[in-house]
PDB file of N, CA, C and O in Angstrom:
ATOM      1  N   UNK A   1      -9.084 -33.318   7.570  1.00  0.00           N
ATOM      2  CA  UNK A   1      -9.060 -32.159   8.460  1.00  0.00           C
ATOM      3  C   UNK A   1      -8.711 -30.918   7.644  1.00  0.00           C
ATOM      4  O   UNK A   1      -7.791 -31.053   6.837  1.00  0.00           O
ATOM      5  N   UNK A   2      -9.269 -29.806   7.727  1.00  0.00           N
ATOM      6  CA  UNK A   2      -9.198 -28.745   7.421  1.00  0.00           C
ATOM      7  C   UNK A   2      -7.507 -28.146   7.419  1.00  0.00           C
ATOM      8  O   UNK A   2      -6.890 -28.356   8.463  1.00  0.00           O
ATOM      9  N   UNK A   3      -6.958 -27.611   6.587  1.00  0.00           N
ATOM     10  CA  UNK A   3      -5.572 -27.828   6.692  1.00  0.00           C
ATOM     11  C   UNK A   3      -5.385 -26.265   7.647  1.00  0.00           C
ATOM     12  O   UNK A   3      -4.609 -26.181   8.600  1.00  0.00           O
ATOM     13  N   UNK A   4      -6.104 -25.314   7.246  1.00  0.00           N
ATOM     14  CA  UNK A   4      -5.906 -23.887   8.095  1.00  0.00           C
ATOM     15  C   UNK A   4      -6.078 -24.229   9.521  1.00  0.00           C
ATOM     16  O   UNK A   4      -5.361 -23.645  10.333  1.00  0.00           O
ATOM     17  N   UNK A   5      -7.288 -25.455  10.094  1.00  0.00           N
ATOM     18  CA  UNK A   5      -7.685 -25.369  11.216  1.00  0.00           C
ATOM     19  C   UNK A   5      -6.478 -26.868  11.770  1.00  0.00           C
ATOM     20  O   UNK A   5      -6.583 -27.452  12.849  1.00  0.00           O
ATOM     21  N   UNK A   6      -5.800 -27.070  11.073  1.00  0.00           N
ATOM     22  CA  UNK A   6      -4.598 -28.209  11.316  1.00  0.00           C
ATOM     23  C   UNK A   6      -3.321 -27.131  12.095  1.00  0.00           C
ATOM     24  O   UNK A   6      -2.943 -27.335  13.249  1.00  0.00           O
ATOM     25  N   UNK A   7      -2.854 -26.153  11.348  1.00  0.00           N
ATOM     26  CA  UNK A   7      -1.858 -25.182  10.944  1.00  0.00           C
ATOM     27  C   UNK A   7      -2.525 -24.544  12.284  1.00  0.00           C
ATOM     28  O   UNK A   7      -1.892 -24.986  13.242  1.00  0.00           O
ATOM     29  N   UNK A   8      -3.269 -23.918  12.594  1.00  0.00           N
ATOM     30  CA  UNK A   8      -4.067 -23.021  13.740  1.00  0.00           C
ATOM     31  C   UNK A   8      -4.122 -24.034  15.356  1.00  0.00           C
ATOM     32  O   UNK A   8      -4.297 -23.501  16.452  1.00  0.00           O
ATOM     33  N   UNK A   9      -3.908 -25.702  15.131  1.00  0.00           N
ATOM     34  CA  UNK A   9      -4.020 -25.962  16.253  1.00  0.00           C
ATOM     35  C   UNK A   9      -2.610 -26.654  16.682  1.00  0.00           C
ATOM     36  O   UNK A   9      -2.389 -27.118  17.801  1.00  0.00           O
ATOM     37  N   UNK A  10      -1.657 -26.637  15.546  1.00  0.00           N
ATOM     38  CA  UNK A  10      -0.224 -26.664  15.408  1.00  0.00           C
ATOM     39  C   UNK A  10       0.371 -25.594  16.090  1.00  0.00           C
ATOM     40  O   UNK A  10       1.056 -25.926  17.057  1.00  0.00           O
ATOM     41  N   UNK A  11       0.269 -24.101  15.780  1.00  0.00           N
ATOM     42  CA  UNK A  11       0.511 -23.125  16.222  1.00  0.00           C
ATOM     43  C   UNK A  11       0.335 -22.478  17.737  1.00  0.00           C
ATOM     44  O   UNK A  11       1.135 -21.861  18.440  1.00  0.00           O
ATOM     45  N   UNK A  12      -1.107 -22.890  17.960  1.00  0.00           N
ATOM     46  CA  UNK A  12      -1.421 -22.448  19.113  1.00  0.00           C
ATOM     47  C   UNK A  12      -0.713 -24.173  20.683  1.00  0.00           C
ATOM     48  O   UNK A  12      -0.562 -24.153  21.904  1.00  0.00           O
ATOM     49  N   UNK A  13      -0.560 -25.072  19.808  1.00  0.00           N
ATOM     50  CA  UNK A  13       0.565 -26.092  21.000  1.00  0.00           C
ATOM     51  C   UNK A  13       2.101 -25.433  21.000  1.00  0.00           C
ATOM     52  O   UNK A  13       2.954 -25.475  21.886  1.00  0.00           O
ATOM     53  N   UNK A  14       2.130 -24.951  19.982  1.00  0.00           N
ATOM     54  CA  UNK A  14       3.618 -24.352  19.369  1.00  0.00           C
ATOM     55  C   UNK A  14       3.781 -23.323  20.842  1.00  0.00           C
ATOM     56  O   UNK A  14       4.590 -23.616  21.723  1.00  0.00           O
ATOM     57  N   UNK A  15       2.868 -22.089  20.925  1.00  0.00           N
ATOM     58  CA  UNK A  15       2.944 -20.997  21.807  1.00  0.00           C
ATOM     59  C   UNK A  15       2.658 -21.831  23.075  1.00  0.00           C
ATOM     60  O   UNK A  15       3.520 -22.022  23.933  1.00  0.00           O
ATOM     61  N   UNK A  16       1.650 -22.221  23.133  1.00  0.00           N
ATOM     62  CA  UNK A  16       1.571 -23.059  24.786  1.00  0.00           C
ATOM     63  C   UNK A  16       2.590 -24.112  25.179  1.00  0.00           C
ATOM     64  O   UNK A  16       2.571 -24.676  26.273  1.00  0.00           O
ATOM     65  N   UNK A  17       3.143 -24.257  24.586  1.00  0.00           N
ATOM     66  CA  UNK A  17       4.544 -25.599  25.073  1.00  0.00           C
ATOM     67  C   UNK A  17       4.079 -26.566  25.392  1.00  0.00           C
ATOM     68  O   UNK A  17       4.841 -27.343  25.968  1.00  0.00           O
ATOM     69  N   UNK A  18       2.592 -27.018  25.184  1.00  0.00           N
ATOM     70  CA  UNK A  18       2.516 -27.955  25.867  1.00  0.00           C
ATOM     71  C   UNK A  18       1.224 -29.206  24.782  1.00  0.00           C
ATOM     72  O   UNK A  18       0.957 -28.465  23.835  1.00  0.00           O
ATOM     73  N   UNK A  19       0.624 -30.219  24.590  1.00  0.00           N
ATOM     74  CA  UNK A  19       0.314 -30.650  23.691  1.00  0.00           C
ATOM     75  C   UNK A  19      -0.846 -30.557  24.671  1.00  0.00           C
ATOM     76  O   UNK A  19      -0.537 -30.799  25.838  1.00  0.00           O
ATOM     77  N   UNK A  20      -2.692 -30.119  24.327  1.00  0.00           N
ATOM     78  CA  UNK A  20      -3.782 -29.904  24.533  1.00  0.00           C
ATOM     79  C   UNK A  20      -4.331 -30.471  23.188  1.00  0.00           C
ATOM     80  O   UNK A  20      -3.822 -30.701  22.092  1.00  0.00           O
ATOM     81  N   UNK A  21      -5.538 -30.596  23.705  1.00  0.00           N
ATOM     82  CA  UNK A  21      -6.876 -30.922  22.798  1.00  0.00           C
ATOM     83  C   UNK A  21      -7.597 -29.741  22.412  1.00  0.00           C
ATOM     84  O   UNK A  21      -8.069 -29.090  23.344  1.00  0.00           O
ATOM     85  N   UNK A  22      -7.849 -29.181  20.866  1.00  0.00           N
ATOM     86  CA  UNK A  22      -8.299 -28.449  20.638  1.00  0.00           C
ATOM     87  C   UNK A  22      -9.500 -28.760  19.179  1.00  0.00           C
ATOM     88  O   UNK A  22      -9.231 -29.135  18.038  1.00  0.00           O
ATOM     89  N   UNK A  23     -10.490 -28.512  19.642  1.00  0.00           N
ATOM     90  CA  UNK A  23     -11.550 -28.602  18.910  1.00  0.00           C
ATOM     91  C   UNK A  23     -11.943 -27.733  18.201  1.00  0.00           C
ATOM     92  O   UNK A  23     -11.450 -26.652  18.522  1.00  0.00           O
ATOM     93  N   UNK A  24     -12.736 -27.672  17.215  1.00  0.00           N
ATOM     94  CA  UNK A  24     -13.303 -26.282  16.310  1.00  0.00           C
ATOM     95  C   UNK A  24     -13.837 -25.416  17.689  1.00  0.00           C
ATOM     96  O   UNK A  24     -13.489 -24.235  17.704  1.00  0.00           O
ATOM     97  N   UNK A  25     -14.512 -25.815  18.649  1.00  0.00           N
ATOM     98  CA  UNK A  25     -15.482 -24.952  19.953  1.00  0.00           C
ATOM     99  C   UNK A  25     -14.598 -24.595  20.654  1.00  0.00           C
ATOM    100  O   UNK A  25     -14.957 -24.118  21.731  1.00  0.00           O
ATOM    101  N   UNK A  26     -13.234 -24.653  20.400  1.00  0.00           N
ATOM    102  CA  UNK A  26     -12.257 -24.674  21.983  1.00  0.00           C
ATOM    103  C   UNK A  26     -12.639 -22.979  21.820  1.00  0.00           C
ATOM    104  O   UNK A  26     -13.176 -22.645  20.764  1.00  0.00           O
ATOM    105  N   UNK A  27     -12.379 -21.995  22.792  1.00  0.00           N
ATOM    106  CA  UNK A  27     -12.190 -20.765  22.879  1.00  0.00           C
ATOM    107  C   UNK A  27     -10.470 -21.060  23.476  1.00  0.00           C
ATOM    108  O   UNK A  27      -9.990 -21.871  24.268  1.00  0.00           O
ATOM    109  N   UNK A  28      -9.890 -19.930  22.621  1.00  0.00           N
ATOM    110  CA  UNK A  28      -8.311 -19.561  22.063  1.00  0.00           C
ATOM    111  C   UNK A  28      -7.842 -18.835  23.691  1.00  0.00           C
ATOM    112  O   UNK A  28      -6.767 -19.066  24.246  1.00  0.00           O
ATOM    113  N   UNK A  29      -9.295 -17.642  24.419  1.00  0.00           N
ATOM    114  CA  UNK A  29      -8.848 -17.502  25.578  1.00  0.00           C
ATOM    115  C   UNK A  29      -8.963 -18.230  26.663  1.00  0.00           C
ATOM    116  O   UNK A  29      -8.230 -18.551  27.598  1.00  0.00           O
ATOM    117  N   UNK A  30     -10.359 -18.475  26.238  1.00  0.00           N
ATOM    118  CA  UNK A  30     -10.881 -19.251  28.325  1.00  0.00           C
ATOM    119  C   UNK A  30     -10.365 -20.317  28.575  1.00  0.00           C
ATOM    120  O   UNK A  30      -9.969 -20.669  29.686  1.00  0.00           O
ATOM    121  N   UNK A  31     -10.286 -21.322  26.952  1.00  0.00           N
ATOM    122  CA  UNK A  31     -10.108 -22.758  27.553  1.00  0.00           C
ATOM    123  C   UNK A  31      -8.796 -22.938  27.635  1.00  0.00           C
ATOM    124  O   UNK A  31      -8.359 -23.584  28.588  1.00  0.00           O
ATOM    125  N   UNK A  32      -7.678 -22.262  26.394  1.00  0.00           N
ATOM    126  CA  UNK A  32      -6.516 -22.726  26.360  1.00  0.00           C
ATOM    127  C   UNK A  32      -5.680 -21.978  27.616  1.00  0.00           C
ATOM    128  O   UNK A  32      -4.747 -22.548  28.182  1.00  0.00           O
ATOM    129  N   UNK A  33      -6.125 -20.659  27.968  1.00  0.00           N
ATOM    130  CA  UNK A  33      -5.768 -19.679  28.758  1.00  0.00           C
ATOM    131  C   UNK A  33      -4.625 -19.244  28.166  1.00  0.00           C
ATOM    132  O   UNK A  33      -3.588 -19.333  28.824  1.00  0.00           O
ATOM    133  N   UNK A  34      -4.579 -18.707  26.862  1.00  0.00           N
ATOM    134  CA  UNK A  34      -3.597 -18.048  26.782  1.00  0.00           C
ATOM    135  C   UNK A  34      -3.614 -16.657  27.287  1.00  0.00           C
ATOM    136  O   UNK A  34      -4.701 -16.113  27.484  1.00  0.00           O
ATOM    137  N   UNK A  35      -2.216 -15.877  27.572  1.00  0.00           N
ATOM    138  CA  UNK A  35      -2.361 -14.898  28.142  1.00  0.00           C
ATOM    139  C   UNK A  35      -1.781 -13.974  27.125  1.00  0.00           C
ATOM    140  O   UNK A  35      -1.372 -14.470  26.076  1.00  0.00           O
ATOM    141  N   UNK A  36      -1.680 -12.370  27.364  1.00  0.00           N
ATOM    142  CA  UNK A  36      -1.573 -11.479  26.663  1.00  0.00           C
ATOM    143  C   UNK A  36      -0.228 -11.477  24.924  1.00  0.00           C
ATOM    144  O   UNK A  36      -0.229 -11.218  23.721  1.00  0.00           O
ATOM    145  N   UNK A  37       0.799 -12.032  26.187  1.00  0.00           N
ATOM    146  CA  UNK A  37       2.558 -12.510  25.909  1.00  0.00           C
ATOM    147  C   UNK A  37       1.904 -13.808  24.452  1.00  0.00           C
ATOM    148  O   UNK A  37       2.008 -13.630  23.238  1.00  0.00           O
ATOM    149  N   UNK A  38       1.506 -14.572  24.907  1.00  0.00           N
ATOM    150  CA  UNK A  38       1.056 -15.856  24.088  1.00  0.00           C
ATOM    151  C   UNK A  38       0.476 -15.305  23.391  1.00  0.00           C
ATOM    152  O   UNK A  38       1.043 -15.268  22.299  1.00  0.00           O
ATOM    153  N   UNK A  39      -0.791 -14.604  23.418  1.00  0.00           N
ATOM    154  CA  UNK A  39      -1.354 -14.166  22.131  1.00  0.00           C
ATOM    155  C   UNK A  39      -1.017 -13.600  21.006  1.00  0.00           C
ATOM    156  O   UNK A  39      -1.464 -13.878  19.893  1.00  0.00           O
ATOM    157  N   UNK A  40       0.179 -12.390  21.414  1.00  0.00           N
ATOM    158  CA  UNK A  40       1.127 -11.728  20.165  1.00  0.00           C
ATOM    159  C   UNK A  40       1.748 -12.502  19.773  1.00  0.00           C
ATOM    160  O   UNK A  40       2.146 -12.357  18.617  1.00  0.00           O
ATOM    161  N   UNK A  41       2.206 -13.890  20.642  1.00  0.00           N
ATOM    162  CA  UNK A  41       3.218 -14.888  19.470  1.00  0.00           C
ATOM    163  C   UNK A  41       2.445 -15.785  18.559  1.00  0.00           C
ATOM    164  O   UNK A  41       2.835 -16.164  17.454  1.00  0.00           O
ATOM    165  N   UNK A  42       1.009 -16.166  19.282  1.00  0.00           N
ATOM    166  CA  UNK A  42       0.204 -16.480  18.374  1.00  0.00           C
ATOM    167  C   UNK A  42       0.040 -16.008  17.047  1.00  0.00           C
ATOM    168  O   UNK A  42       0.586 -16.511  16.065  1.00  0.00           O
ATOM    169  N   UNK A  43      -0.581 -15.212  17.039  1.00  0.00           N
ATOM    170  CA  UNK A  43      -0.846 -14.238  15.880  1.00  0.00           C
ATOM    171  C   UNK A  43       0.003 -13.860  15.095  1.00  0.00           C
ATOM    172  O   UNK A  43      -0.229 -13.813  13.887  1.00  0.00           O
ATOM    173  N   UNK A  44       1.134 -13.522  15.610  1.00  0.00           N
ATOM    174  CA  UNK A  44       2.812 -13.620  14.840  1.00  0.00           C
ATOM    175  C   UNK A  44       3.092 -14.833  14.358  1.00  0.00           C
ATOM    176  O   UNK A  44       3.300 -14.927  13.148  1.00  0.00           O
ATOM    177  N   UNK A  45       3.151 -15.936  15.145  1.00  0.00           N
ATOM    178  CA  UNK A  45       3.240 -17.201  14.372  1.00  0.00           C
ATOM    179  C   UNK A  45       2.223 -17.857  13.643  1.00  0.00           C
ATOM    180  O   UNK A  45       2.663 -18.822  13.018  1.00  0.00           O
ATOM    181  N   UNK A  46       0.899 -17.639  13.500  1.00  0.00           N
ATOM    182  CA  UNK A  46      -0.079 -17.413  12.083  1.00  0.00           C
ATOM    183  C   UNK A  46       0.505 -17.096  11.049  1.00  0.00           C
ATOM    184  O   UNK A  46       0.761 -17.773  10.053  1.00  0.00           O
ATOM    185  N   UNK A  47       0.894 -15.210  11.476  1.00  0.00           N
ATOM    186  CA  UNK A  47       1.047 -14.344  10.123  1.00  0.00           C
ATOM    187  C   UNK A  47       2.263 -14.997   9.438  1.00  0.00           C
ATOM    188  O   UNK A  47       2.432 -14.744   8.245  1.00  0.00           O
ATOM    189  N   UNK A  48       3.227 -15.907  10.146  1.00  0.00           N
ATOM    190  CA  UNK A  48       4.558 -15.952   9.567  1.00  0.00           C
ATOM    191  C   UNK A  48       4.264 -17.345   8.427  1.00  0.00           C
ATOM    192  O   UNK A  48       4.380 -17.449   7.206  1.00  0.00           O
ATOM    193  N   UNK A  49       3.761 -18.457   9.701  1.00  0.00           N
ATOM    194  CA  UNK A  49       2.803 -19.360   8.926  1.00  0.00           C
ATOM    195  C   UNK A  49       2.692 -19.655   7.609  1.00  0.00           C
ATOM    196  O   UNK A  49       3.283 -20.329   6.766  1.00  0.00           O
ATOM    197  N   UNK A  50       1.409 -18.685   7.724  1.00  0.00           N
ATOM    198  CA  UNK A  50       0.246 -19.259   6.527  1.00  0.00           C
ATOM    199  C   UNK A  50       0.790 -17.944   5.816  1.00  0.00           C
ATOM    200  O   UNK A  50       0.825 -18.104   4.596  1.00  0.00           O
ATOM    201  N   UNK A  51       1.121 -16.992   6.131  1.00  0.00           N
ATOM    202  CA  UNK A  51       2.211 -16.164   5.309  1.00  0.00           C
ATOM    203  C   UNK A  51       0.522 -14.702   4.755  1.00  0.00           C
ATOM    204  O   UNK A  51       0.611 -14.066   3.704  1.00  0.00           O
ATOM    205  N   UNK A  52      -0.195 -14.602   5.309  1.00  0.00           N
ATOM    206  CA  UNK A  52      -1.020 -13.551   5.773  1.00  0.00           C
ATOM    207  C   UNK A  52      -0.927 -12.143   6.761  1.00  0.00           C
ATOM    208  O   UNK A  52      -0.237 -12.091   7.780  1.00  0.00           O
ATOM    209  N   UNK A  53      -1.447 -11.447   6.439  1.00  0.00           N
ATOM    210  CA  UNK A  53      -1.021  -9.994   7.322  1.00  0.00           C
ATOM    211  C   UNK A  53      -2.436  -9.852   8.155  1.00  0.00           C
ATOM    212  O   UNK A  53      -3.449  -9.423   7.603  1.00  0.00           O
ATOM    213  N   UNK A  54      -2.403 -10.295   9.677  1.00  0.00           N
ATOM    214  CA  UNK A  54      -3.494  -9.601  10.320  1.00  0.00           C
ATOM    215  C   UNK A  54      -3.690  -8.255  10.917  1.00  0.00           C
ATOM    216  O   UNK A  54      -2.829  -7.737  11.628  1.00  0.00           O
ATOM    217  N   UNK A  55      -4.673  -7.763  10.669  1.00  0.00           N
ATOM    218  CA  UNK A  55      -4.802  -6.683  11.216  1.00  0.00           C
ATOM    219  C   UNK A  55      -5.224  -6.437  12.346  1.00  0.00           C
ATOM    220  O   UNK A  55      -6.419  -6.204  12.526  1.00  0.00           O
ATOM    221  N   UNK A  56      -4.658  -6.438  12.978  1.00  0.00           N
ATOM    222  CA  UNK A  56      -5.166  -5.960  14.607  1.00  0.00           C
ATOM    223  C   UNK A  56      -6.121  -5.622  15.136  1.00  0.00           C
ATOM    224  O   UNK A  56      -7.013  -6.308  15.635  1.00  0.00           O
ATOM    225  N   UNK A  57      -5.952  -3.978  15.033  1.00  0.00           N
ATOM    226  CA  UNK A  57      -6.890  -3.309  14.800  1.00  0.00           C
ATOM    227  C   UNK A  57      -8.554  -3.868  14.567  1.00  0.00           C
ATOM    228  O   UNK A  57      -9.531  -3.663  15.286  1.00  0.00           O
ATOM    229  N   UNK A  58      -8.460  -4.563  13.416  1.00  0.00           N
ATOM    230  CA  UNK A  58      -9.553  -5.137  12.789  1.00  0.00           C
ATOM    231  C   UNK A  58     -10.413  -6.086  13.766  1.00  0.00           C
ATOM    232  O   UNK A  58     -11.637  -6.197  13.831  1.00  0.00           O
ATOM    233  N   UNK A  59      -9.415  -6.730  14.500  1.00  0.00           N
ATOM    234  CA  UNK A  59      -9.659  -8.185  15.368  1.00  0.00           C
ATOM    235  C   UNK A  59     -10.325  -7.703  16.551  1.00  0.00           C
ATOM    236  O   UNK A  59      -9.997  -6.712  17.204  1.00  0.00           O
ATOM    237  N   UNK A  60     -11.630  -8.765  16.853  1.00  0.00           N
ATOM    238  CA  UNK A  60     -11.534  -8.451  17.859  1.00  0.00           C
ATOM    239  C   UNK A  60     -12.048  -9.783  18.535  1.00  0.00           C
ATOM    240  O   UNK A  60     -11.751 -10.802  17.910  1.00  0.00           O
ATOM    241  N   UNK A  61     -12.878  -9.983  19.884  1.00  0.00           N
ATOM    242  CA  UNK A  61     -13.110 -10.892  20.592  1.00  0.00           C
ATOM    243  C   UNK A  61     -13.869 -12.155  20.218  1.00  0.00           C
ATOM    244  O   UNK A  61     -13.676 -13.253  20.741  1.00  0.00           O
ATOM    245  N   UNK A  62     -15.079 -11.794  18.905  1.00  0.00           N
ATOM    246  CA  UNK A  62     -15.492 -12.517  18.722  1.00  0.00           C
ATOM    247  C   UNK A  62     -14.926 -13.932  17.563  1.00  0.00           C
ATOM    248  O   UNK A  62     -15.407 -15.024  17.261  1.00  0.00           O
ATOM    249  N   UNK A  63     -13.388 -12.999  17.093  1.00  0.00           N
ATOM    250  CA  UNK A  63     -12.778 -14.045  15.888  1.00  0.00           C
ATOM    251  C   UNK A  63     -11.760 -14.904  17.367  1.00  0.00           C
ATOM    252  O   UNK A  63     -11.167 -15.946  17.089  1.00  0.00           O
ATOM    253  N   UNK A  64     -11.690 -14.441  18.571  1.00  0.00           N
ATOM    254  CA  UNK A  64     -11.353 -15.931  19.654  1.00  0.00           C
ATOM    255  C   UNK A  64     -11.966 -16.302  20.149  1.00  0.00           C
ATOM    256  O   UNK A  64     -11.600 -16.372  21.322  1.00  0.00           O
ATOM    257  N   UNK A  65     -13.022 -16.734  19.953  1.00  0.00           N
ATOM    258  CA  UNK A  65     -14.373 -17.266  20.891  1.00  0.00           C
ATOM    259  C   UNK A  65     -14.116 -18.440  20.392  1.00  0.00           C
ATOM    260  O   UNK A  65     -14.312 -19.465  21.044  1.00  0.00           O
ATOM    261  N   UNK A  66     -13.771 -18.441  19.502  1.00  0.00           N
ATOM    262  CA  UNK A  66     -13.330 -20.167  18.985  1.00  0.00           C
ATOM    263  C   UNK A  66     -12.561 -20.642  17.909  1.00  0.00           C
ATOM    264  O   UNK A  66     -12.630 -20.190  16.766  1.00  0.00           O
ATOM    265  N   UNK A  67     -11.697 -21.718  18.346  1.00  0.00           N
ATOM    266  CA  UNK A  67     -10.706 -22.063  16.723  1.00  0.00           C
ATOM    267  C   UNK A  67     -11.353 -21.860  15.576  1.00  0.00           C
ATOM    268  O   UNK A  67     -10.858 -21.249  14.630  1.00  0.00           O
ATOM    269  N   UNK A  68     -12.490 -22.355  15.586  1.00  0.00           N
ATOM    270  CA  UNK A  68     -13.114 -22.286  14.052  1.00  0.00           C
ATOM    271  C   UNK A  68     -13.903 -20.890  13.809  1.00  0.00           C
ATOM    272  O   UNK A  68     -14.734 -20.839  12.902  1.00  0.00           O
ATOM    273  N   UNK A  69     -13.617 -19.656  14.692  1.00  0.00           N
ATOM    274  CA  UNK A  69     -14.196 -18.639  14.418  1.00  0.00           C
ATOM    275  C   UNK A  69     -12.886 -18.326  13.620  1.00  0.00           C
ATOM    276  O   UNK A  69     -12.804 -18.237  12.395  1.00  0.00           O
ATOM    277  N   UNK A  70     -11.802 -18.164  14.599  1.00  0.00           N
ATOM    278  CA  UNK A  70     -10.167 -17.787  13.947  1.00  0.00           C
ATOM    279  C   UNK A  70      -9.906 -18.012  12.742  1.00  0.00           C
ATOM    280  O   UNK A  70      -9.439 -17.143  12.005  1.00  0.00           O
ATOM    281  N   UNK A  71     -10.141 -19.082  12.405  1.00  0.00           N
ATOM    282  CA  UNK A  71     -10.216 -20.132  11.235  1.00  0.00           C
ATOM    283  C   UNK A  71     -10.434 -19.574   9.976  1.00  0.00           C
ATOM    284  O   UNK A  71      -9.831 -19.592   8.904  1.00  0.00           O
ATOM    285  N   UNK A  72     -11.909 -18.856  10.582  1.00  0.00           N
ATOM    286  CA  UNK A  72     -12.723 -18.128   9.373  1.00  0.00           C
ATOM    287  C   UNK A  72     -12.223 -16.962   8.788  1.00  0.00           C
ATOM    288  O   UNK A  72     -12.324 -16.508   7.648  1.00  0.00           O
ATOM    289  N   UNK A  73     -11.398 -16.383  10.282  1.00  0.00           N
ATOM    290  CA  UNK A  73     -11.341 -14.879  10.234  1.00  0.00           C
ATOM    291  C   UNK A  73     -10.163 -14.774   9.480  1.00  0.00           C
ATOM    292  O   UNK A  73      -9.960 -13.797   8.760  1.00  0.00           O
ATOM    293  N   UNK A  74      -8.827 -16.345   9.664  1.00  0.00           N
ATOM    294  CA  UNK A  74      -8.044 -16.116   8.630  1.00  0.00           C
ATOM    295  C   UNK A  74      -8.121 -16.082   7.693  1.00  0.00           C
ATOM    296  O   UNK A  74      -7.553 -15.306   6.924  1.00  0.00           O
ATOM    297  N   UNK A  75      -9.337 -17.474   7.301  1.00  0.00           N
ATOM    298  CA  UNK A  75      -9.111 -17.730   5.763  1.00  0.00           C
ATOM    299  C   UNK A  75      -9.816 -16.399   4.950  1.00  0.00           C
ATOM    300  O   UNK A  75      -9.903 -16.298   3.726  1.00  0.00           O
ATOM    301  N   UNK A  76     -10.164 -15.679   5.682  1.00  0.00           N
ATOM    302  CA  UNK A  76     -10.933 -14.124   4.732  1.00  0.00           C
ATOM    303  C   UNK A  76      -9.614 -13.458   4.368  1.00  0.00           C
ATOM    304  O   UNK A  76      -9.434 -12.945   3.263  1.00  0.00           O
ATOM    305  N   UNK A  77      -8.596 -13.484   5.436  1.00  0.00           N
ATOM    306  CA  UNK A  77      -7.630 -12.657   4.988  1.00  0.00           C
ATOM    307  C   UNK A  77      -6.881 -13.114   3.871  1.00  0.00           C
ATOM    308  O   UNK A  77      -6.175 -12.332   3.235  1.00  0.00           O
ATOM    309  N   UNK A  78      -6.975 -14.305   3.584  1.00  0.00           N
ATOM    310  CA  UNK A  78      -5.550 -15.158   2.750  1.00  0.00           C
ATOM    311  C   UNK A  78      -6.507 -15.085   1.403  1.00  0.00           C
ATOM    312  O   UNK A  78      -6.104 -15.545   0.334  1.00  0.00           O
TER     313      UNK A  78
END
């Protein structure tokens, strides 16, 4: 298993409290439903993580359309 997309589906049970199935296709909003609150800890608990700086700004809908879009969009940053 991909160790970023290991670390990314670690993180995102981490913020949801709760243990889900997440696939490279999952979408980060629709399927897991995270909400606004969850998403900044998401992304905070990435950056702290894998020890990367995201840019916000930069991000937008199509790097959560799916774990393995996220995936990508980190490993560009690192």
């Amino acid at each position: 298993m991909d160790p970023i997309f290991s670390t990314v589906s670690t993180c995102l049970r981490k913020v949801l409290a709760r243990e889900v199935s997440i696939e490279p296709e999952t979408n980060i909003v629709h399927d897991l439903g995270l909400d606004s609150l969850q998403m900044i800890e998401f992304l905070l608990t990435i950056e702290d993580t894998l020890q990367v700086e995201l840019d916000f700004e930069s991000m937008d809908m199509d790097c959560l359309r799916s774990v393995d879009a996220f995936c990508r969009f980190v490993s560009s940053k690192s």
